[in-house]
KEKE-322920 format. One record per residue (C-alpha): x, z, y; residue number from 1. Coordinates in steps of 0.2 Angstrom, whole numbers, plus 5000, padded with zeros to 4 digits. Example, Ala and Ser with C-alpha at 12.3 -4.5 7.8 and 13.67 -1.06 7.14 Angstrom:
BEGIN
<atom><X>5062</X><Z>5039</Z><Y>4978</Y><resi>1</resi></atom>
<atom><X>5068</X><Z>5036</Z><Y>4995</Y><resi>2</resi></atom>
//
This chain:
BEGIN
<atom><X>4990</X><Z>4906</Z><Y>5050</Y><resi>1</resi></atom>
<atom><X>4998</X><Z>4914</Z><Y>5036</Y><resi>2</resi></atom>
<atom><X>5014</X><Z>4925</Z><Y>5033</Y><resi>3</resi></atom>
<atom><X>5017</X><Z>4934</Z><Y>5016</Y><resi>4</resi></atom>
<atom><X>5027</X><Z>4950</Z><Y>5018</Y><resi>5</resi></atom>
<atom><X>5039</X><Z>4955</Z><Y>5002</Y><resi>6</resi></atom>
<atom><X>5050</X><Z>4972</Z><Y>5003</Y><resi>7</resi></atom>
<atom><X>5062</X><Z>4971</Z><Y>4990</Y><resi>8</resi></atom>
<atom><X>5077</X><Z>4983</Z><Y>4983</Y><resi>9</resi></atom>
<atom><X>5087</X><Z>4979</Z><Y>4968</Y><resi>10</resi></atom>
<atom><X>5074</X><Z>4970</Z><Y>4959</Y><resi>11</resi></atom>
<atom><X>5081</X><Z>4953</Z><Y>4962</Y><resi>12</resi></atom>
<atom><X>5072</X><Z>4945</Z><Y>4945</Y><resi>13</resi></atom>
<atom><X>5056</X><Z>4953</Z><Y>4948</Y><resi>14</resi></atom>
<atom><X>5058</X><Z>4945</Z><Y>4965</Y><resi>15</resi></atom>
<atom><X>5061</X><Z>4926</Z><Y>4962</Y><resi>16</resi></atom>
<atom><X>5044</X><Z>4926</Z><Y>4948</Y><resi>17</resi></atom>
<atom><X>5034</X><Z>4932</Z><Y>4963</Y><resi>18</resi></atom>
<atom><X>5043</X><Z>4920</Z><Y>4975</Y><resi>19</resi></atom>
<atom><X>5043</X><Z>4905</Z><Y>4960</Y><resi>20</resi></atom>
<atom><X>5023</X><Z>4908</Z><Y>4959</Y><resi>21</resi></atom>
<atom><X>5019</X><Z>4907</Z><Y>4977</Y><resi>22</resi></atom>
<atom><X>5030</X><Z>4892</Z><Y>4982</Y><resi>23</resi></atom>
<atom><X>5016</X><Z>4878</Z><Y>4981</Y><resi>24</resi></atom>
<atom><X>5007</X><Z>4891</Z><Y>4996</Y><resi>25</resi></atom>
<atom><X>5020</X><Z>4888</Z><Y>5007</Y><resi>26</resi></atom>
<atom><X>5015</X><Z>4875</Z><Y>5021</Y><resi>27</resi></atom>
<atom><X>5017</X><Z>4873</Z><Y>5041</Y><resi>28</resi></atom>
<atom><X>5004</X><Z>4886</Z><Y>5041</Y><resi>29</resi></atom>
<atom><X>5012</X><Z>4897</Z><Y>5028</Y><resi>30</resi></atom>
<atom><X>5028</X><Z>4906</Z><Y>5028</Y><resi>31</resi></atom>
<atom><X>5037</X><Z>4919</Z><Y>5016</Y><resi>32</resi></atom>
<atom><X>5045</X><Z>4932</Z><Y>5025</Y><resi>33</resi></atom>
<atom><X>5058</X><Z>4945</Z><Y>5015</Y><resi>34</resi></atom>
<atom><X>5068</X><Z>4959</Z><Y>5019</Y><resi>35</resi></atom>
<atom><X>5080</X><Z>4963</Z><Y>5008</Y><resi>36</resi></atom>
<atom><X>5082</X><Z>4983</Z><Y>5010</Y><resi>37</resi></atom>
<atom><X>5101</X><Z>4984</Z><Y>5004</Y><resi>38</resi></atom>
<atom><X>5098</X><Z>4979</Z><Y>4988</Y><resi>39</resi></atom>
<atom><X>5115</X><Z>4978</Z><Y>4979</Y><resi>40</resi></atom>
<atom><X>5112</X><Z>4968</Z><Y>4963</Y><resi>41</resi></atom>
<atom><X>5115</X><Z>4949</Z><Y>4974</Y><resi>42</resi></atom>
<atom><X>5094</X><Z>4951</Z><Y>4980</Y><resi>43</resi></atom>
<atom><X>5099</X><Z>4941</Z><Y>4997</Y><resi>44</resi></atom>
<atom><X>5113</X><Z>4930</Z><Y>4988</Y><resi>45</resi></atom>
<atom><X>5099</X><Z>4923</Z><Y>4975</Y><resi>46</resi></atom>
<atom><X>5083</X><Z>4922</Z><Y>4989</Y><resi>47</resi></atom>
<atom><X>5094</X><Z>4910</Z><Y>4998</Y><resi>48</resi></atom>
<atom><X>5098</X><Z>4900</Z><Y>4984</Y><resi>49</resi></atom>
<atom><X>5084</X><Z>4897</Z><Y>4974</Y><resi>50</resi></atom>
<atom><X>5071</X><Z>4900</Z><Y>4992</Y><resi>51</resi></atom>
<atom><X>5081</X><Z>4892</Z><Y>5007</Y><resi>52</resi></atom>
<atom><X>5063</X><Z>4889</Z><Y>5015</Y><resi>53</resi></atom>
<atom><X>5061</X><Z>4908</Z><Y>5013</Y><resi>54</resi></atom>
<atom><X>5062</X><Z>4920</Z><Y>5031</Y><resi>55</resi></atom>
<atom><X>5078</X><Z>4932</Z><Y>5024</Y><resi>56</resi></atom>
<atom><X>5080</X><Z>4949</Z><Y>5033</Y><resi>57</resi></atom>
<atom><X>5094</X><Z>4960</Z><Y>5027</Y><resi>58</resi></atom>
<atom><X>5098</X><Z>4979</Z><Y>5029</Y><resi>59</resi></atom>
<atom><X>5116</X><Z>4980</Z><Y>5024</Y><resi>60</resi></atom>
<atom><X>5113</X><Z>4999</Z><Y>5021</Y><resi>61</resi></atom>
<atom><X>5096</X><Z>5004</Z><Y>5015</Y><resi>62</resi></atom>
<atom><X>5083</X><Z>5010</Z><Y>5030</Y><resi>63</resi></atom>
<atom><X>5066</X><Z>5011</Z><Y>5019</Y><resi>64</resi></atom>
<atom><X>5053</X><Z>5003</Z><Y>5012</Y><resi>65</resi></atom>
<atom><X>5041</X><Z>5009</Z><Y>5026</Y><resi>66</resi></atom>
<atom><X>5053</X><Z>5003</Z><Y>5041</Y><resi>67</resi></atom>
<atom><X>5052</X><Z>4986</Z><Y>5032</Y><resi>68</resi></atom>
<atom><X>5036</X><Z>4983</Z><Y>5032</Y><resi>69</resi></atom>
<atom><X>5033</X><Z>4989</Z><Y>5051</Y><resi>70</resi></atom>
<atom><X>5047</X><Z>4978</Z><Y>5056</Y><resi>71</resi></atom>
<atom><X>5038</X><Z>4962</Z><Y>5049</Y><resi>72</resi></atom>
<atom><X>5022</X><Z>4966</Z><Y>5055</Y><resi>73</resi></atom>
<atom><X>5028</X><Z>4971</Z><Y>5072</Y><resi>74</resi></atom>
<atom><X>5036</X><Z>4955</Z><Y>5072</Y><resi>75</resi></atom>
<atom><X>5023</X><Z>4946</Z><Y>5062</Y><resi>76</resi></atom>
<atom><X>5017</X><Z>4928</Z><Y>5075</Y><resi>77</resi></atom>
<atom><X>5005</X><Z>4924</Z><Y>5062</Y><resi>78</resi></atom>
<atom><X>4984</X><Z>4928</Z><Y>5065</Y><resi>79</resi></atom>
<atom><X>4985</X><Z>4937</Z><Y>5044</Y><resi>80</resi></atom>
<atom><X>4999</X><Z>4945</Z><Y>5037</Y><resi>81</resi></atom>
<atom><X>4999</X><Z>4947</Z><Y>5017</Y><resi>82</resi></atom>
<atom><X>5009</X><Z>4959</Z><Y>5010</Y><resi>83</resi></atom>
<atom><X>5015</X><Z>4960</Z><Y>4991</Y><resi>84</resi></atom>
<atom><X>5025</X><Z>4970</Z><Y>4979</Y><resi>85</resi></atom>
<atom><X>5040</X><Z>4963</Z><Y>4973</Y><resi>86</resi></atom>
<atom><X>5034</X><Z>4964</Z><Y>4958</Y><resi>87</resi></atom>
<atom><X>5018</X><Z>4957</Z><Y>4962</Y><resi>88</resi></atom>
<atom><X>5008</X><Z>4940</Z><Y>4962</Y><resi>89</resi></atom>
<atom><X>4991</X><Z>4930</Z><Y>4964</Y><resi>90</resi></atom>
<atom><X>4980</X><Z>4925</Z><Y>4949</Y><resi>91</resi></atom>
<atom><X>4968</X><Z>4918</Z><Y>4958</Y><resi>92</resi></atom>
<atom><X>4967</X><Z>4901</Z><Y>4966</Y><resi>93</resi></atom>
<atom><X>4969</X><Z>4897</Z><Y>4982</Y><resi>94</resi></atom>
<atom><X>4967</X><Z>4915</Z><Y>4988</Y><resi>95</resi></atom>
<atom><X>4971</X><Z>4910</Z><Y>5005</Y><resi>96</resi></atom>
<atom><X>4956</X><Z>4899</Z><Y>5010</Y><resi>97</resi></atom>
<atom><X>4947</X><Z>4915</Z><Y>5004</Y><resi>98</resi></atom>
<atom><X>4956</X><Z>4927</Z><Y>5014</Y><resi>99</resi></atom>
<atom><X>4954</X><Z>4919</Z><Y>5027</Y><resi>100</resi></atom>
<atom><X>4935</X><Z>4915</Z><Y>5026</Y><resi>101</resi></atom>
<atom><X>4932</X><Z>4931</Z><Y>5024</Y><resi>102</resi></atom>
<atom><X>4940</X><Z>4938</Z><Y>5039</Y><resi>103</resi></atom>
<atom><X>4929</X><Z>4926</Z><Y>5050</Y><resi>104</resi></atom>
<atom><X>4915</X><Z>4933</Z><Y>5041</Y><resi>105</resi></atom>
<atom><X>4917</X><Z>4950</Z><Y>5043</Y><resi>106</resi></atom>
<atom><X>4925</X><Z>4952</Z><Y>5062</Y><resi>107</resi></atom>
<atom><X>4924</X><Z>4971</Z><Y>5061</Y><resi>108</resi></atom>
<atom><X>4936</X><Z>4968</Z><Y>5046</Y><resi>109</resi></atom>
<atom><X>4955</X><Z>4974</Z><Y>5050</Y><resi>110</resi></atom>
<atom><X>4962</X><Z>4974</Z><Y>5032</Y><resi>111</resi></atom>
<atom><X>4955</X><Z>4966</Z><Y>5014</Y><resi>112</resi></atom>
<atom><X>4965</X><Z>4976</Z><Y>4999</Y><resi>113</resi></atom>
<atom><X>4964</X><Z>4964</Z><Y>4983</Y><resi>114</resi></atom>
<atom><X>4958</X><Z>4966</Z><Y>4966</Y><resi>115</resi></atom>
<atom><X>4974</X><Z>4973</Z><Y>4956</Y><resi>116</resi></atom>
<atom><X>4977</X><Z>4973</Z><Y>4939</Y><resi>117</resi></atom>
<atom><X>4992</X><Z>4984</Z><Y>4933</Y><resi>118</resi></atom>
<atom><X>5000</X><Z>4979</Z><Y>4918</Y><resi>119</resi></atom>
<atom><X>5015</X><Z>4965</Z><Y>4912</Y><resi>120</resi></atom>
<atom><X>5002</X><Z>4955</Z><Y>4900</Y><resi>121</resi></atom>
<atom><X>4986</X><Z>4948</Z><Y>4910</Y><resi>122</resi></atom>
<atom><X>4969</X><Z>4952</Z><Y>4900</Y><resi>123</resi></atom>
<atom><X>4961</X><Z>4936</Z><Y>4894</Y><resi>124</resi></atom>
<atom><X>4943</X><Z>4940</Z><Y>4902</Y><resi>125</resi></atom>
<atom><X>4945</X><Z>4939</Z><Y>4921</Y><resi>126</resi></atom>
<atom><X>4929</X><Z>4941</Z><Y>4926</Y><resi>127</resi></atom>
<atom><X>4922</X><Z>4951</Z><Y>4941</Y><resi>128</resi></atom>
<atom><X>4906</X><Z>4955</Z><Y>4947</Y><resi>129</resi></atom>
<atom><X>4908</X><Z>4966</Z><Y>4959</Y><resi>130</resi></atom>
<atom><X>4904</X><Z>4962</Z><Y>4978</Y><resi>131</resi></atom>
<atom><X>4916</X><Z>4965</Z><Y>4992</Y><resi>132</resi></atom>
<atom><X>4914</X><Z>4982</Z><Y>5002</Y><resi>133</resi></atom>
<atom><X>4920</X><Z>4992</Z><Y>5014</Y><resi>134</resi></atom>
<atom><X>4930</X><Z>5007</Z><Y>5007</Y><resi>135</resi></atom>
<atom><X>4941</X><Z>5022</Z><Y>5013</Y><resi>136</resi></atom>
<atom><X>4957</X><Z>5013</Z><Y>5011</Y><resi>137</resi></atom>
<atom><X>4966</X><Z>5000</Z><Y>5000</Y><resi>138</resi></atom>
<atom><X>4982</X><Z>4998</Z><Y>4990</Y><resi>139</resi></atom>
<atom><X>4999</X><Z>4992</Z><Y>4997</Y><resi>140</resi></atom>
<atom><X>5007</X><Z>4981</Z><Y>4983</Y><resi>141</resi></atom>
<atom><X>4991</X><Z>4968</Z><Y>4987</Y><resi>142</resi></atom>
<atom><X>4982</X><Z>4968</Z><Y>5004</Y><resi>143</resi></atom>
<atom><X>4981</X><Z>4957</Z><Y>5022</Y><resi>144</resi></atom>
<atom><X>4981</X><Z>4963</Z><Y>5037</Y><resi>145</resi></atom>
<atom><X>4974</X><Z>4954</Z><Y>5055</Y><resi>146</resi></atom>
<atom><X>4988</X><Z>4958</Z><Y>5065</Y><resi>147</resi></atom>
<atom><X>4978</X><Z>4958</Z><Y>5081</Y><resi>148</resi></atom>
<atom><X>4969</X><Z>4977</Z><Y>5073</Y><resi>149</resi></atom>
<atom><X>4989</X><Z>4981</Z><Y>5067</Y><resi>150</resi></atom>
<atom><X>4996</X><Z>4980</Z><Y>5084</Y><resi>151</resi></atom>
<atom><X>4983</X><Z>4993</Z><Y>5090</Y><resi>152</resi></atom>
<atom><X>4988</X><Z>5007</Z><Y>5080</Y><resi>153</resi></atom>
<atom><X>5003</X><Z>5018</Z><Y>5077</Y><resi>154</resi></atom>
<atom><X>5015</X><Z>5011</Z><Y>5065</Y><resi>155</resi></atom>
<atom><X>5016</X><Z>5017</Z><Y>5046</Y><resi>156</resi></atom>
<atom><X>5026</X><Z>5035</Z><Y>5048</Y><resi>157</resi></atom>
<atom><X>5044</X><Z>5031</Z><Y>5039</Y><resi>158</resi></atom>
<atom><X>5045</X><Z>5048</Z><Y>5034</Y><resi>159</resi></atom>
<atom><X>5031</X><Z>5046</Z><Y>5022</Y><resi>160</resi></atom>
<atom><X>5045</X><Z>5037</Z><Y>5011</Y><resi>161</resi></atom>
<atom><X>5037</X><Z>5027</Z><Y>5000</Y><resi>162</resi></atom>
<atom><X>5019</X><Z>5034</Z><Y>4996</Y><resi>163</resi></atom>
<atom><X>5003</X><Z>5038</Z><Y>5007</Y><resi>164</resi></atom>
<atom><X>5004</X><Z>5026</Z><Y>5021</Y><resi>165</resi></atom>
<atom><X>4988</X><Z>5016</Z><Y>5016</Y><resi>166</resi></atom>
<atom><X>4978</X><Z>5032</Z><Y>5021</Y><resi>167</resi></atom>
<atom><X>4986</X><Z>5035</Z><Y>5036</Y><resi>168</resi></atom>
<atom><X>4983</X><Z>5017</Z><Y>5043</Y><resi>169</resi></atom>
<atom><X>4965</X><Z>5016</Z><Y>5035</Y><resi>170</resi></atom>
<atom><X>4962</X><Z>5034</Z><Y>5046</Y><resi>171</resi></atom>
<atom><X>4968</X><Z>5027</Z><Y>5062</Y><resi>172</resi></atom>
<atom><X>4960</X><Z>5009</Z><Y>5060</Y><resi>173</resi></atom>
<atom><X>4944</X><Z>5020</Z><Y>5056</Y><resi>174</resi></atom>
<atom><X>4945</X><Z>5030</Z><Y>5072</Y><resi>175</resi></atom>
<atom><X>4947</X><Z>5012</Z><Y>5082</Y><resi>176</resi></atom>
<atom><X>4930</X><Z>5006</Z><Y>5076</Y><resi>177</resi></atom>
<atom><X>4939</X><Z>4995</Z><Y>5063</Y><resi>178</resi></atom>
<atom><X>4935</X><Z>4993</Z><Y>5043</Y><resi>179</resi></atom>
<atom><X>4945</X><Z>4992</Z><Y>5028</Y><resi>180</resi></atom>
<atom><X>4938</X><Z>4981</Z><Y>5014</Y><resi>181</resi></atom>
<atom><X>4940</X><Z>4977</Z><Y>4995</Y><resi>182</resi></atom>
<atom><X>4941</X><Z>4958</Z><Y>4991</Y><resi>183</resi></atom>
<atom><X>4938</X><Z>4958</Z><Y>4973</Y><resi>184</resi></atom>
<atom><X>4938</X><Z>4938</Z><Y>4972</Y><resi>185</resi></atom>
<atom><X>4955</X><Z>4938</Z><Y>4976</Y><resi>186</resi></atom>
<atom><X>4966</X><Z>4946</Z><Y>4961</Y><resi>187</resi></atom>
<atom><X>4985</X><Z>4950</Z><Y>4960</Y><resi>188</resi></atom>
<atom><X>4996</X><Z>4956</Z><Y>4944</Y><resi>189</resi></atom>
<atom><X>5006</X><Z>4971</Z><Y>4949</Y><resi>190</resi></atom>
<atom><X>5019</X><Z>4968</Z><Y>4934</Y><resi>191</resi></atom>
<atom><X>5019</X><Z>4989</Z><Y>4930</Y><resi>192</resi></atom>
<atom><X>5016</X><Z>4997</Z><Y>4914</Y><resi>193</resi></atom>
<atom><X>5009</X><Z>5013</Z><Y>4919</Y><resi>194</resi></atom>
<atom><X>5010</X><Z>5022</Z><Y>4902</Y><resi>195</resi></atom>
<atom><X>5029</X><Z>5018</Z><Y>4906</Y><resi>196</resi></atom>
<atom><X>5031</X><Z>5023</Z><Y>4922</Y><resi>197</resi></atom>
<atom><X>5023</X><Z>5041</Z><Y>4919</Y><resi>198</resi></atom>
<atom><X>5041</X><Z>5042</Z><Y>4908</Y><resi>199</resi></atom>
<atom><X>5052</X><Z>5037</Z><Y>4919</Y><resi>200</resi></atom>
<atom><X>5065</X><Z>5048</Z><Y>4928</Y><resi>201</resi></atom>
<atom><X>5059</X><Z>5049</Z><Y>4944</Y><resi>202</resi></atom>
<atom><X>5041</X><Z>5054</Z><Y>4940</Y><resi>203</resi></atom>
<atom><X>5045</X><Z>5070</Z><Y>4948</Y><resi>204</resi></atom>
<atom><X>5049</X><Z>5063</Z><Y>4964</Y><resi>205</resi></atom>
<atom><X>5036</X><Z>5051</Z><Y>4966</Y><resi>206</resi></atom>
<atom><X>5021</X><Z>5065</Z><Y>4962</Y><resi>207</resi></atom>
<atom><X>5031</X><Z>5074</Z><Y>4978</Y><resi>208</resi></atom>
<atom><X>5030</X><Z>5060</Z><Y>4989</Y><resi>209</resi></atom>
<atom><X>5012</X><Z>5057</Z><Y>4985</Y><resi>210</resi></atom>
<atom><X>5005</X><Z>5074</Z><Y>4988</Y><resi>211</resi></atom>
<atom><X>5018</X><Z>5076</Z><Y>5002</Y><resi>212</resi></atom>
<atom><X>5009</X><Z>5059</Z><Y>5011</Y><resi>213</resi></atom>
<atom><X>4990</X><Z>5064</Z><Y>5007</Y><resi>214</resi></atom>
<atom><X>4994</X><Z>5081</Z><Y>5015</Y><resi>215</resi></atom>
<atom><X>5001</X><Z>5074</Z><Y>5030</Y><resi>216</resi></atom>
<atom><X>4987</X><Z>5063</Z><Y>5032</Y><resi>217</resi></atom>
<atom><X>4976</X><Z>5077</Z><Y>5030</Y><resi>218</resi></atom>
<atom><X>4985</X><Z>5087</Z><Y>5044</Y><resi>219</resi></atom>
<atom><X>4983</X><Z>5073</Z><Y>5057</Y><resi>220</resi></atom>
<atom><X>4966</X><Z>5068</Z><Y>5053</Y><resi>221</resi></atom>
<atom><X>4955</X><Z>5082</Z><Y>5045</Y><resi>222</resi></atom>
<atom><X>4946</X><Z>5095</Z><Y>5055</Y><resi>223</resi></atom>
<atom><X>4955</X><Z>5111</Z><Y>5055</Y><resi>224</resi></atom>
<atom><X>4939</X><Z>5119</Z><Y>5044</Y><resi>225</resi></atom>
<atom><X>4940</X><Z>5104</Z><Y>5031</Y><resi>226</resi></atom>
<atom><X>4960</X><Z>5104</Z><Y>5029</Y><resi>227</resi></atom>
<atom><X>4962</X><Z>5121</Z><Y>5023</Y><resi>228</resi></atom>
<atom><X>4947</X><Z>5117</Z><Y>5012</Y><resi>229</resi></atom>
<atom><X>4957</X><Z>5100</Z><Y>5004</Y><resi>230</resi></atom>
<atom><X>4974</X><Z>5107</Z><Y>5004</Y><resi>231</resi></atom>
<atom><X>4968</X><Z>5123</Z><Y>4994</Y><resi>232</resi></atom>
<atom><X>4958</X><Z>5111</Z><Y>4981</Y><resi>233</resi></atom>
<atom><X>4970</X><Z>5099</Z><Y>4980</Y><resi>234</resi></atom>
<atom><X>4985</X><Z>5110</Z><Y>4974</Y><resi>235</resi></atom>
<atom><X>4974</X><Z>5121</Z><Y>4963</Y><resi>236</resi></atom>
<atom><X>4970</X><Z>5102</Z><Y>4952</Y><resi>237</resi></atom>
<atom><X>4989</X><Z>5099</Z><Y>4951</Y><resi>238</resi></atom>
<atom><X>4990</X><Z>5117</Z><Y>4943</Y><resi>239</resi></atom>
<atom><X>4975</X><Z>5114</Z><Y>4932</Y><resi>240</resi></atom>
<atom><X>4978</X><Z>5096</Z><Y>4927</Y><resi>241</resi></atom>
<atom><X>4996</X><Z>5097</Z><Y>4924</Y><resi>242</resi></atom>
<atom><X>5006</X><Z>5113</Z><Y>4928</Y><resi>243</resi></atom>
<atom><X>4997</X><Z>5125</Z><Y>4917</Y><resi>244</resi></atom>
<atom><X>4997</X><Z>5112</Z><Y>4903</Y><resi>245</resi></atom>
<atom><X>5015</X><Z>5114</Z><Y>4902</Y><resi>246</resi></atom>
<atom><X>5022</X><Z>5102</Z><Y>4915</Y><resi>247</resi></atom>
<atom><X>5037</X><Z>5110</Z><Y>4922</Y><resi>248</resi></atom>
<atom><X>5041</X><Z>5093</Z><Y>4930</Y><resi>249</resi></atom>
<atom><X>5023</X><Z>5093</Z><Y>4941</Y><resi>250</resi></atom>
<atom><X>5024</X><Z>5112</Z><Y>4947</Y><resi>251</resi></atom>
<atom><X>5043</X><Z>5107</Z><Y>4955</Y><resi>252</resi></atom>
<atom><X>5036</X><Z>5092</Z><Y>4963</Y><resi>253</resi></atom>
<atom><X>5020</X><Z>5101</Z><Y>4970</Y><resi>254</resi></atom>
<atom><X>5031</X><Z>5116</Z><Y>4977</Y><resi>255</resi></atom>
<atom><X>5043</X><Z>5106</Z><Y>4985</Y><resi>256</resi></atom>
<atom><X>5028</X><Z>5092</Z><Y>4990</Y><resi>257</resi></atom>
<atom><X>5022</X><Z>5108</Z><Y>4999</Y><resi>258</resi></atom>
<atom><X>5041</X><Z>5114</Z><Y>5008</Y><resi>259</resi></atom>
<atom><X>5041</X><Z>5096</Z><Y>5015</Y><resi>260</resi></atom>
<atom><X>5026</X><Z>5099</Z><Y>5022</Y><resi>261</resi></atom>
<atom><X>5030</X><Z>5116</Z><Y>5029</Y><resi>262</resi></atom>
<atom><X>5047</X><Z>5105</Z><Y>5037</Y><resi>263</resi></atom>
<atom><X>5036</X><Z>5092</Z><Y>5046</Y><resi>264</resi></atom>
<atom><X>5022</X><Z>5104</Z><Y>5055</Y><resi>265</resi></atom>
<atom><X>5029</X><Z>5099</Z><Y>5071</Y><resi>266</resi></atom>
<atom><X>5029</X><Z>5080</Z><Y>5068</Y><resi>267</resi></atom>
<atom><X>5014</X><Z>5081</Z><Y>5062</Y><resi>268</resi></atom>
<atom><X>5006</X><Z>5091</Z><Y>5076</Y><resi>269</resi></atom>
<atom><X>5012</X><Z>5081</Z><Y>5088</Y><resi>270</resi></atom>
<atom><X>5006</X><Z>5067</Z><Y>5081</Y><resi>271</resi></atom>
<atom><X>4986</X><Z>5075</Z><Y>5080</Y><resi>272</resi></atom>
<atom><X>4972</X><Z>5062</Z><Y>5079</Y><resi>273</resi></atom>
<atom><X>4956</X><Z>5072</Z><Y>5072</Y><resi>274</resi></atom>
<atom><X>4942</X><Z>5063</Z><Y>5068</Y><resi>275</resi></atom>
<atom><X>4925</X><Z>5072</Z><Y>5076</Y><resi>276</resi></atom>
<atom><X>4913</X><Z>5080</Z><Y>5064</Y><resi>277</resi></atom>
<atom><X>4905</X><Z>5066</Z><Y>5066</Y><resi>278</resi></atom>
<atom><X>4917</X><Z>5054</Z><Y>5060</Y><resi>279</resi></atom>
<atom><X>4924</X><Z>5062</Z><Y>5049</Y><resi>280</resi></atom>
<atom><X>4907</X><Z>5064</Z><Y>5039</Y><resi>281</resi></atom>
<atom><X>4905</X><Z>5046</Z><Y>5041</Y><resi>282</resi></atom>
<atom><X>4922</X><Z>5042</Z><Y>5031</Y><resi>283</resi></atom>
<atom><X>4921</X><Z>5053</Z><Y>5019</Y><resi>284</resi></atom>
<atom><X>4906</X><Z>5045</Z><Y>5013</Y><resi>285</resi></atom>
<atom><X>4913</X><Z>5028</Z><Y>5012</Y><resi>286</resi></atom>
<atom><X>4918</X><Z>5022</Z><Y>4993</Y><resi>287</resi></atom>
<atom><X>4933</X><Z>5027</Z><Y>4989</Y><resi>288</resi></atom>
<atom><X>4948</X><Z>5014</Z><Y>4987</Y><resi>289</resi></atom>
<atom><X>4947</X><Z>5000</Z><Y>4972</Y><resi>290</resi></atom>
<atom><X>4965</X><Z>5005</Z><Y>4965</Y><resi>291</resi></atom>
<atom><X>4965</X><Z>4999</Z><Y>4946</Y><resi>292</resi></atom>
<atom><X>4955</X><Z>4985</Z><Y>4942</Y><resi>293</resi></atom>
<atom><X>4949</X><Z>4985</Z><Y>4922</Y><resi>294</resi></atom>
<atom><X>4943</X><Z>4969</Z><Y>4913</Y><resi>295</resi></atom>
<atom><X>4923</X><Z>4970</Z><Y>4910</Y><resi>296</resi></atom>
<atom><X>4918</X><Z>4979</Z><Y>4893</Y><resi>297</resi></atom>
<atom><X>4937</X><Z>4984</Z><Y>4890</Y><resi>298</resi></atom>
//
């Protein structure tokens, strides 16, 4: 019925929590499937350990996040495939019985994107009122897919890198008739501090890959009229919101965000799926995706 999907890279401690806190799930209808993306700190070596039920899949030399994760769904023999962050784990219970009730519920539903908290220390109030919805698109450290509405579309572009594919697959489900939802009763921990995060060396490069992937996405999908229109707006907030308050850091990665683009024109036209006018007026209207869930009254 089930098979959880964890990419992994050098994160091996992070890795065995998230595997220690899911271990009760597994069953005959539930299996654990990892691939280990060349991770040199003894990722594998550990997993096989501590986890010998544990599907292992191994890159001796690193091949990306991306081709990871279209390898197991491609390969996936399970009816839902759950994918989590290494770094990423349920708080709720049994979440399964209610991914899997929803998806009979909802038939038109292709993909549920889970309530996410990002932070290493849980809030005490958990509570959420929110209903579930279709939205725009969802977030990848915490989301299922139904691999029957996986296999009929293209698979993740590996040249994204690491950011931006959640867009891309949401558009292409979109044009197949298919709907993204948000599953707020299921919630994960994705064990981040963000404050952190915005400090770290490679904030640089992960603003480029972000921009670089909502571009691209814009270039396949967006009518030609509404992609000059996004690509203009877009840059000029980078420039207000960070370059022109002194972020020397932002304006490199928005000029080489935008070189990249200027590099993968012909991929990217060859790869044209515009939406109509039609559809495209339809999607831009749906609520947008529910990326960073907030305790009530916090």
């Amino acid at each position: 019925m089930f098979e959880i999907h964890i990419s992994t890279r050098n994160r091996r401690d992070d890795l065995l929590f998230t595997l220690g806190s899911i271990r009760e799930s597994l069953s005959d209808d539930v299996v654990v499937r990892v691939y280990d993306d060349g991770s040199t700190d003894g990722t594998s070596e550990a997993v096989s350990a501590a986890f010998p039920e544990v599907i292992l899949l191994r890159n001796q030399a690193s091949k990306g996040y991306m081709f990871c994760r279209n390898h197991m769904l491609n390969t996936a023999k399970a009816e839902f495939a759950i994918s989590l962050d290494d770094d990423a784990h349920f708080v709720s219970e049994n979440p399964l019985d209610g991914i899997k009730s929803y998806f009979g519920d909802n038939p038109q539903c292709a993909l549920v994107g889970f309530r996410i908290f990002w932070g290493k220390e849980l809030p005490e109030n958990l509570t959420d009122r929110e209903a579930a919805r279709q939205v725009k698109s969802y977030v990848g450290c915490g989301h299922a897919w139904r691999i029957s509405a996986w296999r009929q579309i293209p698979d993740y572009p590996e040249f994204f890198g690491f950011y931006g594919e959640e867009n891309y697959a949401s558009m292409q489900l979109f044009r197949k008739g298919f709907e993204v939802h948000y599953l707020p009763s299921v919630l994960v921990q994705h064990r981040v501090d963000l404050v952190e995060r915005r400090t770290q060396p490679d904030y640089g490069r992960r603003l480029r890959f972000s921009l670089r992937s909502d571009w691209a996405s814009y270039f396949v999908f967006l009518p030609w009229t509404n992609l000059a229109k996004m690509i203009a707006y877009t840059n000029w907030m980078q420039l207000k919101l960070k370059v022109f308050k002194g972020d020397a850091t932002a304006l490199k990665a928005v000029v080489r965000a935008n070189l990249d683009i200027l590099g993968w024109l012909p991929k990217l036209l060859s790869n044209d799926s515009k939406f109509t006018r039609k559809q495209y007026e339809a999607y831009r209207k749906l609520p947008e995706a529910a990326i960073y869930w907030k305790p009530e009254n916090k």
